[in-house]
VOBA-1610 file (N, C-alpha, C; in pm, whole numbers, padded with zeros to 5 digits, always signed):
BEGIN
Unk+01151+02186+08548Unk+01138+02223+08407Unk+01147+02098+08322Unk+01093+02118+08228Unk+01098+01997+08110Unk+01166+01980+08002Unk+01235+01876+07991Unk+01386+01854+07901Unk+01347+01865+07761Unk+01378+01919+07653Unk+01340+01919+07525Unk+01377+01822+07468Unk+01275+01781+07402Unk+01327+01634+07326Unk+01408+01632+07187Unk+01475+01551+07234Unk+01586+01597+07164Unk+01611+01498+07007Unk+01523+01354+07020Unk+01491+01309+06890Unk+01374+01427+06790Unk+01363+01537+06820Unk+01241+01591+06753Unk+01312+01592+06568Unk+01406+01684+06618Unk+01513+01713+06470Unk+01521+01580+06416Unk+01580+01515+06471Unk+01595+01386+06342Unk+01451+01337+06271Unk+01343+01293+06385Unk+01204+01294+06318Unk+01153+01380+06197Unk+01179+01530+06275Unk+01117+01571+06170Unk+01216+01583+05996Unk+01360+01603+06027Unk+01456+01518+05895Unk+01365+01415+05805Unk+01358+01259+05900Unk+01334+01189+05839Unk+01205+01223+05751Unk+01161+01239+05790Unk+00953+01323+05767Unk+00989+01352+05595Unk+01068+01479+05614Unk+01140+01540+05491Unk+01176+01450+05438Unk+01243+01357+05452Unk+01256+01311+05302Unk+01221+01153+05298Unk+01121+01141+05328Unk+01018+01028+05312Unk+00906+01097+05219Unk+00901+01217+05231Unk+00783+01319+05165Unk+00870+01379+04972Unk+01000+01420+05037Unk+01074+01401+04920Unk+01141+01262+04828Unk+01094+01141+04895Unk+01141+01038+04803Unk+00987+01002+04789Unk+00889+01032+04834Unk+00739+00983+04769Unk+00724+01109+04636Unk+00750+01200+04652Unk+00709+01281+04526Unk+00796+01260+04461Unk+00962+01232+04461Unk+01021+01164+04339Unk+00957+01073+04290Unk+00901+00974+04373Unk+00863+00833+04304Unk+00736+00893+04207Unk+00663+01000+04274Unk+00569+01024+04196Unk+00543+01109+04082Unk+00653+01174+04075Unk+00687+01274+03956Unk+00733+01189+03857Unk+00821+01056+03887Unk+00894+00970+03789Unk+00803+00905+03724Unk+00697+00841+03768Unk+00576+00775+03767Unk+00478+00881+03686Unk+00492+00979+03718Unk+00410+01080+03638Unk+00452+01146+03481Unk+00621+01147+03464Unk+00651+01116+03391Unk+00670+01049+03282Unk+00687+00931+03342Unk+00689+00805+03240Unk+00521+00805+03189Unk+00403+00803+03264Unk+00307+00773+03163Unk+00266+00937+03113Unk+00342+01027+03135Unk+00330+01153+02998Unk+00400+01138+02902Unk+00552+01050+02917Unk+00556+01019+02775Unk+00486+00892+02692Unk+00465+00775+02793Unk+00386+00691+02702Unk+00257+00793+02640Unk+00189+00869+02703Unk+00085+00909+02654Unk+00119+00973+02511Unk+00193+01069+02535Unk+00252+01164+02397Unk+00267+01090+02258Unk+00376+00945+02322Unk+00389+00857+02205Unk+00292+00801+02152Unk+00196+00759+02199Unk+00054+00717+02139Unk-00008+00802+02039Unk-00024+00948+02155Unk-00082+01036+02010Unk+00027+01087+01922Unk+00134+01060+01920Unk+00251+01091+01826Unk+00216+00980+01704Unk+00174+00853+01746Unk+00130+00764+01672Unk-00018+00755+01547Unk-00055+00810+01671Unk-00239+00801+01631Unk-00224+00928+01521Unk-00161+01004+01554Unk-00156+01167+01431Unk-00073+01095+01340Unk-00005+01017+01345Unk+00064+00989+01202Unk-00022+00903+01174Unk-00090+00778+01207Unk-00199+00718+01090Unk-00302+00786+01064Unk-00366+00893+01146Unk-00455+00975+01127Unk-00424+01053+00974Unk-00333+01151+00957Unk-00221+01183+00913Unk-00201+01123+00728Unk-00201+00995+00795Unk-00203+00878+00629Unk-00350+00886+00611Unk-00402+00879+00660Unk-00536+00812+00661Unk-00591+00973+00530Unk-00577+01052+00614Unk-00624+01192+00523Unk-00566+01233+00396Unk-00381+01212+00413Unk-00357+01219+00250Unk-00388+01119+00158Unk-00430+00996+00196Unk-00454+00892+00155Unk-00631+00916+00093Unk-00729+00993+00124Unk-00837+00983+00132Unk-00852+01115+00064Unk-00951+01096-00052Unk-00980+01249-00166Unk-01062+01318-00097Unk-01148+01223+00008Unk-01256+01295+00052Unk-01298+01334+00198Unk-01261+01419+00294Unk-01304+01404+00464Unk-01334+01314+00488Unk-01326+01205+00586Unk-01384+01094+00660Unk-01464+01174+00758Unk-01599+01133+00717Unk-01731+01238+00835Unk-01670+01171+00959Unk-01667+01021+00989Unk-01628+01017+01134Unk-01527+01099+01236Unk-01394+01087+01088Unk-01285+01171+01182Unk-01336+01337+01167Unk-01399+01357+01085Unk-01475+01481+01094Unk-01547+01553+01244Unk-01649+01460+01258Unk-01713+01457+01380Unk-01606+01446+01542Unk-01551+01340+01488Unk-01400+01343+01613Unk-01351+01437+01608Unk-01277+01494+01493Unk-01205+01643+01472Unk-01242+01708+01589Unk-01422+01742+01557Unk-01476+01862+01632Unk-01549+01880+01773Unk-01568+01729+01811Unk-01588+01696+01957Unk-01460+01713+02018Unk-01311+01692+01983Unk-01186+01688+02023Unk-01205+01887+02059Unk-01197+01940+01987Unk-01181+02090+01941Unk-01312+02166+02058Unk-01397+02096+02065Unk-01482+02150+02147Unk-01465+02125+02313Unk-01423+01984+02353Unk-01359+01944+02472Unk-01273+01987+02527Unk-01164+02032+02389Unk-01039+02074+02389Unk-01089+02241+02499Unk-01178+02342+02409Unk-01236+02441+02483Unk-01337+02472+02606Unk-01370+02339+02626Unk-01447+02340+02730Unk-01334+02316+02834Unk-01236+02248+02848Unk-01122+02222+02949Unk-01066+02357+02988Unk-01006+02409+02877Unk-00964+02539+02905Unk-00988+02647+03006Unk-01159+02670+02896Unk-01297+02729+02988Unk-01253+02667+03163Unk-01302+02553+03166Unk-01283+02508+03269Unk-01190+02549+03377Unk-01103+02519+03298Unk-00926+02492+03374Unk-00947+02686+03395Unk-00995+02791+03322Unk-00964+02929+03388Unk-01069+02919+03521Unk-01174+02869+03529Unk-01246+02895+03691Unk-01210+02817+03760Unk-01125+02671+03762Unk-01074+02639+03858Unk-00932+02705+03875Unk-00828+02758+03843Unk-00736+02833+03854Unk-00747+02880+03993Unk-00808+03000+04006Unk-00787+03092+04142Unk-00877+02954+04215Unk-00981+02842+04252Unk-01021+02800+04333Unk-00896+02716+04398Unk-00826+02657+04266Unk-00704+02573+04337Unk-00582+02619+04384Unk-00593+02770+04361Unk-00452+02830+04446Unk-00504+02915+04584Unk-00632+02883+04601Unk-00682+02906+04705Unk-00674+02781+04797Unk-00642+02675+04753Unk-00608+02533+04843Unk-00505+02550+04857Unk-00414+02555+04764Unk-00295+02558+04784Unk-00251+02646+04870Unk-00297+02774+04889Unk-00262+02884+05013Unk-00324+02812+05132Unk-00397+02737+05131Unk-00454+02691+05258Unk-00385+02557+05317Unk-00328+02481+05208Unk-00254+02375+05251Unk-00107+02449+05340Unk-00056+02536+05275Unk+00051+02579+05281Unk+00074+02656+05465Unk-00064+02712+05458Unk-00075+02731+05599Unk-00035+02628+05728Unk-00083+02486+05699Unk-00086+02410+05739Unk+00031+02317+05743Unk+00094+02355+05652Unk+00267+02323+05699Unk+00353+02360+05704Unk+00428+02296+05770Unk+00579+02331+05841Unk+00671+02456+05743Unk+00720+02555+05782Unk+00793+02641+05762Unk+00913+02578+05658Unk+00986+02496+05706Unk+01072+02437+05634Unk+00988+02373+05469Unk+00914+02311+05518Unk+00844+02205+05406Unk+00800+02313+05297Unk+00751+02418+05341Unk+00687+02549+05239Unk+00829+02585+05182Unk+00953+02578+05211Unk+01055+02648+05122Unk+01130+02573+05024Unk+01079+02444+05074Unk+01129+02353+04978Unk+01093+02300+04881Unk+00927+02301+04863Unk+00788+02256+04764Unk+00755+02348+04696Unk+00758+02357+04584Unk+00684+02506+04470Unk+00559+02455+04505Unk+00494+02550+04401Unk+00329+02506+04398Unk+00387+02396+04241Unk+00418+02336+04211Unk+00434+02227+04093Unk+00417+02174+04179Unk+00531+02102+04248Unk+00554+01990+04339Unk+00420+01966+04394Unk+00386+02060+04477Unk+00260+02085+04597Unk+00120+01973+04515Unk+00117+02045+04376Unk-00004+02043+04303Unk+00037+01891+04284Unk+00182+01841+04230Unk+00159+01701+04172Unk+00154+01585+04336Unk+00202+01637+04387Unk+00168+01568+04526Unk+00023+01583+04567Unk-00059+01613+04553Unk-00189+01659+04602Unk-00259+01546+04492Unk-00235+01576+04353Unk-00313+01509+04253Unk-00293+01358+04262Unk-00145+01311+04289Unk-00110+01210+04312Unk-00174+01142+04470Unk-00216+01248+04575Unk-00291+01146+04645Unk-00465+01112+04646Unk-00490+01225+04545Unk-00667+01236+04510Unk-00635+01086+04383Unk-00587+01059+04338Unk-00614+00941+04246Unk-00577+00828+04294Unk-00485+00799+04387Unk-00450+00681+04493Unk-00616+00689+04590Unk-00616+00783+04610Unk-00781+00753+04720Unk-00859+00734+04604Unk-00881+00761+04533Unk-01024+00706+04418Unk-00956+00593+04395Unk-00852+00548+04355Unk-00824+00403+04272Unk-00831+00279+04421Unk-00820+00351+04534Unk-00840+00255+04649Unk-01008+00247+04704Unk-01057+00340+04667Unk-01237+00349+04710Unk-01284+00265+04574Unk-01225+00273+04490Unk-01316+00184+04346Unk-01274+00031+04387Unk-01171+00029+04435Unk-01133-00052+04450Unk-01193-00147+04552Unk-01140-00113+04649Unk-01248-00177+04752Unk-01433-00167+04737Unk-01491-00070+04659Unk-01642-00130+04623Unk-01641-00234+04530Unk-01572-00234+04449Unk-01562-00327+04376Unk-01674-00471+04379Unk-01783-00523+04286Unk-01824-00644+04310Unk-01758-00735+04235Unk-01725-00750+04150Unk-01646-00880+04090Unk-01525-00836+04033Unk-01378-00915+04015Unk-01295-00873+03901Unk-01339-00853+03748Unk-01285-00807+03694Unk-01309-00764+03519Unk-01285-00936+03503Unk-01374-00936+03382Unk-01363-01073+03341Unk-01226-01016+03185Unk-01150-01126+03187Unk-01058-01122+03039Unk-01114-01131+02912Unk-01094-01058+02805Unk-01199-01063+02716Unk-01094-01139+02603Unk-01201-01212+02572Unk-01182-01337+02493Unk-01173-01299+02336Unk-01028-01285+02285Unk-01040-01260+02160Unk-01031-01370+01997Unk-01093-01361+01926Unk-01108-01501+01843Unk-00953-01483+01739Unk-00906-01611+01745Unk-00813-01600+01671Unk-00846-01655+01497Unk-00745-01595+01387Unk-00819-01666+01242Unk-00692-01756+01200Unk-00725-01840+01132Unk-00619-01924+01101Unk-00549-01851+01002Unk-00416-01892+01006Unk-00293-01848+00904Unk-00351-01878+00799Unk-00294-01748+00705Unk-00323-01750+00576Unk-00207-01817+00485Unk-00207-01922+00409Unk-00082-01950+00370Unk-00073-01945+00234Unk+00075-01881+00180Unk+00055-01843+00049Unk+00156-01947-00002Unk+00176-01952-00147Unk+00282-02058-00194Unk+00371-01966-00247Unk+00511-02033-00211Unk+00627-01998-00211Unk+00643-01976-00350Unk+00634-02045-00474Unk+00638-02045-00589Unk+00497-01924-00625Unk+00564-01827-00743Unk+00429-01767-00751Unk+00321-01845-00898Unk+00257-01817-00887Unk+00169-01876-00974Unk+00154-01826-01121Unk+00159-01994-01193Unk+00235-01997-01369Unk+00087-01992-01443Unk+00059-01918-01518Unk-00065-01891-01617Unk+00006-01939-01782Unk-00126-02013-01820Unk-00056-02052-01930Unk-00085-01970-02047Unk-00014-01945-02117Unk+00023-01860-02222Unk-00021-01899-02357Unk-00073-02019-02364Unk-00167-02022-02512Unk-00301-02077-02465Unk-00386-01986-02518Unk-00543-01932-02413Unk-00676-02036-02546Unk-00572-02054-02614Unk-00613-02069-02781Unk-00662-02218-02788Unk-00804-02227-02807Unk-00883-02373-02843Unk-00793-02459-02919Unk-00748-02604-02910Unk-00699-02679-02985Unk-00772-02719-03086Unk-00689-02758-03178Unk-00785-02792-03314Unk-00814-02940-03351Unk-00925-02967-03315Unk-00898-03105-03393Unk-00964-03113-03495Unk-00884-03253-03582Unk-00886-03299-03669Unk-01046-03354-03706Unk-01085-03292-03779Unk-01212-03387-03822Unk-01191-03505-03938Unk-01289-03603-03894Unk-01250-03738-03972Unk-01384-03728-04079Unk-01326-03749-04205Unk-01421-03750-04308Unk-01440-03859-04370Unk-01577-03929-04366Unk-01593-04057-04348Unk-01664-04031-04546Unk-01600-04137-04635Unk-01672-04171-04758Unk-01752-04209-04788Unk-01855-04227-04829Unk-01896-04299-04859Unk-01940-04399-04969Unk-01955-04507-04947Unk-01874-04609-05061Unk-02017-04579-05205Unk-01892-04628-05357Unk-01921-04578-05390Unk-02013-04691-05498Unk-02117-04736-05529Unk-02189-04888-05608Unk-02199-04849-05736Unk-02076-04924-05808Unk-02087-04857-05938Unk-02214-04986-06016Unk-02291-04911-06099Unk-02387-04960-06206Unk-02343-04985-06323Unk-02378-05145-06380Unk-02311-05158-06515Unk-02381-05111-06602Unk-02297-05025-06710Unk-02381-05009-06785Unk-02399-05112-06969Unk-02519-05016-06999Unk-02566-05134-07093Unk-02514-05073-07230Unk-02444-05167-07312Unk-02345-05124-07478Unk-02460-05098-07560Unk-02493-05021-07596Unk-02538-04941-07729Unk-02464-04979-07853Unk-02534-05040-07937Unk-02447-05092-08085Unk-02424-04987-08132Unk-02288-04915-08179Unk-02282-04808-08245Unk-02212-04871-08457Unk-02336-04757-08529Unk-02300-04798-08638Unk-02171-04757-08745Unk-02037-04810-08738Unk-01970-04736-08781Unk-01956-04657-08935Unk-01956-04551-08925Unk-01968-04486-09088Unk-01889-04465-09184Unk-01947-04483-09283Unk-01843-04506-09409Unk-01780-04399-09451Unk-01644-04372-09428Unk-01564-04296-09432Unk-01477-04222-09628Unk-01526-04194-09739Unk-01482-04141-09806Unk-01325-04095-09787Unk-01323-04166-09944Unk-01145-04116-09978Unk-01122-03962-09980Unk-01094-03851-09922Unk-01082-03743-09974Unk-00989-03708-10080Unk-01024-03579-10221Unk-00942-03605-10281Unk-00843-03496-10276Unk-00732-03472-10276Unk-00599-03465-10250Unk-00585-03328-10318Unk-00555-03220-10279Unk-00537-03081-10317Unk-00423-03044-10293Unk-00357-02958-10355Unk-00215-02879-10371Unk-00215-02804-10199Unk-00091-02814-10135Unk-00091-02753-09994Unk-00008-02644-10042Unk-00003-02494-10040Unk+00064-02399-10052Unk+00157-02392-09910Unk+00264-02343-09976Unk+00343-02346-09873Unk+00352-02187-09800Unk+00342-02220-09630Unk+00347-02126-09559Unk+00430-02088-09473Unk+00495-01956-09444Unk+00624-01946-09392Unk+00640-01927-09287Unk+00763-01991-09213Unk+00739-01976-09052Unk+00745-01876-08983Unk+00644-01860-08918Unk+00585-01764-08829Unk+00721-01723-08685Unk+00770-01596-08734Unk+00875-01643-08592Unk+00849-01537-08471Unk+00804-01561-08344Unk+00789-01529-08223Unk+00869-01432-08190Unk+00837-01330-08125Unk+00932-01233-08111Unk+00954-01270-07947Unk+01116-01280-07888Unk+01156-01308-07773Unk+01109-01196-07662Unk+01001-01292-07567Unk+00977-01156-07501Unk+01092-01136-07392Unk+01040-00996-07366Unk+01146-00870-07244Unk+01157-00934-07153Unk+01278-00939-07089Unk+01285-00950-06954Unk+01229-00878-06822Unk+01142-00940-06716Unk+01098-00856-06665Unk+01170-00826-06561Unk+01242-00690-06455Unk+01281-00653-06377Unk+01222-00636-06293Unk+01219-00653-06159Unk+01128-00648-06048Unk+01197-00579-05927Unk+01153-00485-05953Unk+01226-00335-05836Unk+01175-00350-05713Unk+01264-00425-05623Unk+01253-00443-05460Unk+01193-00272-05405Unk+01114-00268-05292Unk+01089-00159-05269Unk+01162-00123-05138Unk+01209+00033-05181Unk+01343+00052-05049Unk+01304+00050-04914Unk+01371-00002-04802Unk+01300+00018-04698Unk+01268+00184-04603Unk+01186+00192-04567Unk+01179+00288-04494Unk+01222+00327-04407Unk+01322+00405-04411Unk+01411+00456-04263Unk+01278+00515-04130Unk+01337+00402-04027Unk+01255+00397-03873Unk+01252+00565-03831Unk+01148+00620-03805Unk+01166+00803-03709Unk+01270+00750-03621Unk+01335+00861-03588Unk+01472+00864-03477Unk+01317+00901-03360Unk+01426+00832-03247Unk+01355+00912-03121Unk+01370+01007-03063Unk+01304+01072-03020Unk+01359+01178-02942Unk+01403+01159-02819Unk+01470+01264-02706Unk+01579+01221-02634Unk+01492+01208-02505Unk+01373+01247-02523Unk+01236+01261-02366Unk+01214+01125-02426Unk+01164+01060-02545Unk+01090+00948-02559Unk+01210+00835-02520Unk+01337+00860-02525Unk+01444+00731-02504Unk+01422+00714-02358Unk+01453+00843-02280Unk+01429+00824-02151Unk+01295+00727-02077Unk+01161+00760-02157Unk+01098+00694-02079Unk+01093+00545-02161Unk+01168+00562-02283Unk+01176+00349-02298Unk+01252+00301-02180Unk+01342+00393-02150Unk+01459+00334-02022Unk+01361+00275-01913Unk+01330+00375-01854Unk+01218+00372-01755Unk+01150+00274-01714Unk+01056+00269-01832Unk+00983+00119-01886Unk+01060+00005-01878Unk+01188-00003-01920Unk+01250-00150-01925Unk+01303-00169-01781Unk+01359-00052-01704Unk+01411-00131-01595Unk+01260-00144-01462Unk+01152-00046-01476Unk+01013-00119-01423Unk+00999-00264-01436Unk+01058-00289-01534Unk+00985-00390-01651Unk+01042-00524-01574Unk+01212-00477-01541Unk+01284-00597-01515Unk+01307-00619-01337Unk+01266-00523-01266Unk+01220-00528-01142Unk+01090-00643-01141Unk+01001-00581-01236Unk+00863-00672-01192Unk+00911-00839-01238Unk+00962-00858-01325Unk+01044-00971-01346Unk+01087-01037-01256Unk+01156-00979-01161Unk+01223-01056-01079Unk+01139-01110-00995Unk+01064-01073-01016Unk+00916-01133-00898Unk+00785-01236-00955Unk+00789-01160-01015Unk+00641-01252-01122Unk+00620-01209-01282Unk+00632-01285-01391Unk+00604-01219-01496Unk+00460-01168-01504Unk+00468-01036-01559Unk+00319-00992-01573Unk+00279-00910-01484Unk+00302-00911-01378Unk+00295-00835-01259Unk+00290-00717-01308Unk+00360-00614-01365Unk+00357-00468-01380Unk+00259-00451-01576Unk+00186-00426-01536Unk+00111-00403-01686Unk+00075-00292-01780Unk+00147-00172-01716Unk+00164-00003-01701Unk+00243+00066-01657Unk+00347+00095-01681Unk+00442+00239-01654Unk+00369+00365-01718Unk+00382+00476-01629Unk+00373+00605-01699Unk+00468+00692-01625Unk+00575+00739-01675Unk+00660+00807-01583Unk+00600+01014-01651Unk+00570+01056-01579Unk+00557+01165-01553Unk+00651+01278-01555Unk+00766+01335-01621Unk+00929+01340-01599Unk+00881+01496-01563Unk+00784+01573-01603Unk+00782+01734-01580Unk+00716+01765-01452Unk+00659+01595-01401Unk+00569+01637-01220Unk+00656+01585-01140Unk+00785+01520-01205Unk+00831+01419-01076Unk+00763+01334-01054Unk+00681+01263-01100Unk+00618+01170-01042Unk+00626+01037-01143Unk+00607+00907-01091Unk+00629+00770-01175Unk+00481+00730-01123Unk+00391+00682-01188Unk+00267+00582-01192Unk+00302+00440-01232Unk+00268+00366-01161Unk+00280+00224-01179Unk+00150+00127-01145Unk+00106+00100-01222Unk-00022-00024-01249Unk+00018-00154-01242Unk-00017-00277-01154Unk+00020-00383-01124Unk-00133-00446-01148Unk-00126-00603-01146Unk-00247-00665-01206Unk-00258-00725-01040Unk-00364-00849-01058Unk-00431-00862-00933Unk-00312-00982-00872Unk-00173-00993-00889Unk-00107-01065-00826Unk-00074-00979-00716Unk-00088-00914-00766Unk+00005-00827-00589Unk-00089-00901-00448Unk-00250-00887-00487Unk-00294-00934-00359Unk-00284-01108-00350Unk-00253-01161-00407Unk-00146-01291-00424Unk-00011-01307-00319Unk+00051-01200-00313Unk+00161-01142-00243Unk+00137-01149-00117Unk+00274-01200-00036Unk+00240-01220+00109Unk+00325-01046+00156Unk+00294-01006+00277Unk+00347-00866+00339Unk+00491-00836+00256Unk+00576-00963+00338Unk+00710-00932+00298Unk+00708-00920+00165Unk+00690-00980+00066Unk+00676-00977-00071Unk+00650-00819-00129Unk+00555-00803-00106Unk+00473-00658-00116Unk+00558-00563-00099Unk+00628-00545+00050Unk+00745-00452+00066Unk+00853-00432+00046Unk+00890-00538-00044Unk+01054-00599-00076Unk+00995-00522-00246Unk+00911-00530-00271Unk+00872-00487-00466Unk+00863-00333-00461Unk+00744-00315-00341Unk+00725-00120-00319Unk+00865-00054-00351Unk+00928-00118-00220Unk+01051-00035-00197Unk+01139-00052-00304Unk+01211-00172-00376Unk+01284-00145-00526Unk+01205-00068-00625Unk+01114-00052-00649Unk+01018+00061-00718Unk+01095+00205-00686Unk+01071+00183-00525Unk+01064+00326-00475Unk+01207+00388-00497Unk+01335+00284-00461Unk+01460+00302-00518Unk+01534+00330-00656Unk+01430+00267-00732Unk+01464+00309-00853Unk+01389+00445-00900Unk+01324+00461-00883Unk+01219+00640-00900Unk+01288+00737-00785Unk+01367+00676-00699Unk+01488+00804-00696Unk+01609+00847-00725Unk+01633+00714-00793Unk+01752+00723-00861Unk+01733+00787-00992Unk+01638+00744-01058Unk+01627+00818-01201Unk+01513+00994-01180Unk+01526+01019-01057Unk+01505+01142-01001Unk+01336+01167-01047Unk+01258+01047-01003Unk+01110+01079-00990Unk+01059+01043-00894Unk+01091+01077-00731Unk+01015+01042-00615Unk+00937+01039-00596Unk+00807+01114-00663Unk+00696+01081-00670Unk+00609+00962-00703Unk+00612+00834-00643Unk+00625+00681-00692Unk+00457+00651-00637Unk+00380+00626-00738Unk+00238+00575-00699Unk+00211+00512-00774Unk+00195+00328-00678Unk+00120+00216-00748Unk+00024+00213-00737Unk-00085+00165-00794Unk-00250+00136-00829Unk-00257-00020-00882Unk-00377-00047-00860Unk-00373-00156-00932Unk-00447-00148-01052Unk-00550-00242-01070Unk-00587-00302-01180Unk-00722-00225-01218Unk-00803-00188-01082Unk-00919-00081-01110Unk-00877+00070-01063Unk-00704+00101-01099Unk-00664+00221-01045Unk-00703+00260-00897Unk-00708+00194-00785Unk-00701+00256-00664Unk-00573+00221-00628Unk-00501+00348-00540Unk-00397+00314-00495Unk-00369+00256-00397Unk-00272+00203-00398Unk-00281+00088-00308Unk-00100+00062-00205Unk-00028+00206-00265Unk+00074+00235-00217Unk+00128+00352-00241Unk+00204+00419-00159Unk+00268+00547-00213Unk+00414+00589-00091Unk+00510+00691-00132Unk+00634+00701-00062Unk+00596+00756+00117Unk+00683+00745+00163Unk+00656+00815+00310Unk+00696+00942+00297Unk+00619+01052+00436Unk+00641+01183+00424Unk+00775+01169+00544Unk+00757+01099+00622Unk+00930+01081+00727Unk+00957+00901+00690Unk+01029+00870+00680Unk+01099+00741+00698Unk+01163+00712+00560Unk+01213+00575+00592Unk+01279+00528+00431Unk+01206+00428+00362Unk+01111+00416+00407Unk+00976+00259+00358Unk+00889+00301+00269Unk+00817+00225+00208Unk+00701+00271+00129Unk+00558+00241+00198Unk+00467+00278+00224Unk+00335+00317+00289Unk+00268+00211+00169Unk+00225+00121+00238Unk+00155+00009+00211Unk-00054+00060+00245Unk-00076+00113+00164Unk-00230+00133+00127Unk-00360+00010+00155Unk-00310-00102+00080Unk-00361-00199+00066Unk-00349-00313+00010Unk-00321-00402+00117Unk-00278-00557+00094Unk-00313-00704+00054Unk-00540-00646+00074Unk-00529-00750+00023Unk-00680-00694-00043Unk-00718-00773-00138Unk-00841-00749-00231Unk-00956-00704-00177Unk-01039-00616-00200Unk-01168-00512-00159Unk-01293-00655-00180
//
């Protein structure tokens, strides 16, 4: 008779979990790039996301993407229901084919990600080996630094033609002598002498003093208590943009019944290096929630906006940084 071998059990042990530490490795592995994947489009939907509240009008491209996505999206589906029963028809057939033990320990998850995981190792090793050349590295052009000056830039403040002096030249003047005319002097008669009646002095009457009535001044309109608020408004806009560049802010309109603050900046902002830009947004944005108008939208100079608050975070959403 013939001795049963008696390494069989440990073999087939080891088997087990050489098969169970390859589908860990490959579930972990399968893992990790489902969440890199997720985070990407977690990404791509939030600039997508900006891109649309940011935009008055559909972008036809993301339009067209929208609906190729939406249609793929249903064709997979479609799909994914007629392969359904074909692939649990493998799966009953794989299952045949192994070990009693191995079937009580593998769901059909496991089964399926072990199966998928060795159909893409055999394609990534058949591409592989046809392979005719490596990928060449693609060569990307770099642009030189943009460099801005640390000091911001001083405009001079009298725009006003100088005057000069015009020189007025005389010209000289040749006096002509003139010629004496004999004049004949005339014989002058004694007049004779008449009685002067006497006449009495005429006396001036002292004129009036004249009084000159200053005119009273006009008491200033009081303000009202909405119009004080938005002088406030205005001055501390006013002294934010100050701290950065004079001139810079050339428009407040605070909005107090929408919640919302409008702010118009001139063409220094695209002057402005990143950090600059986001260090001004955000004190904007701090002060329009403190004086309880979160609604904070800068524009510039031909009114496009060019910044506005975030719908998640604590930053301000930078639109546009540098000139069209």
């Amino acid at each position: 008779m013939s001795q049963p071998d008696a390494n069989s059990p440990t073999e087939s042990q080891s088997s087990v979990t050489r098969s169970q530490a390859t589908a860990t490795k490959f579930l972990e592995t399968l893992r990790t790039g489902t969440i890199g994947t997720l985070r990407s489009t977690s990404r791509f939907l939030e600039q997508a996301a900006t891109r649309l509240e940011s935009a008055q009008e559909p972008n036809p491209l993301l339009l067209k993407i929208t609906t190729g996505a939406t249609m793929l999206a249903a064709r997979f589906a479609f799909a994914l229901e007629r392969v359904a029963p074909l692939w649990k028809k493998l799966l009953t057939l794989i299952r045949d084919r192994l070990p009693a033990d191995l079937n009580g320990k593998f769901g059909d998850r496991t089964l399926s990600g072990i199966l998928i995981g060795s159909i893409v190792v055999l394609f990534w090793f058949t591409s592989s080996l046809f392979s005719s050349k490596p990928a060449q590295p693609v060569q990307v052009a770099t642009r030189p630094p943009v460099t801005i000056p640390a000091e911001p830039t001083q405009f001079p403040t009298d725009l006003s033609a100088p005057e000069t002096a015009l020189e007025v030249v005389s010209a000289p003047v040749i006096e002509e002598p003139v010629a004496e005319i004999p004049v004949e002097e005339p014989i002058i008669e004694a007049p004779v002498e008449e009685p002067i009646a006497e006449v009495p002095p005429v006396v001036e009457p002292s004129p009036e003093p004249i009084v000159e009535l200053s005119p009273e001044p006009s008491p200033e309109p009081e303000l009202t208590p909405e119009q004080k608020q938005i002088a406030a408004i205005q001055t501390q806009v006013m002294e934010i943009s100050d701290r950065f560049i004079g001139g810079l802010v050339t428009s407040v309109e605070p909005q107090i019944d929408r919640d919302r603050l409008k702010v118009r900046v001139s063409e220094d902002w695209y002057r402005f290096s990143s950090d600059q830009q986001d260090r001004f947004a955000n004190e904007l944005w701090e002060k329009s929630q403190s004086i309880e108008l979160p609604k904070l939208e800068i524009t510039d100079a031909q009114g496009a906006l060019i910044a506005r608050p975030p719908i998640v975070g604590d930053s301000m959403i930078i639109l546009q940084r540098k000139a069209v």
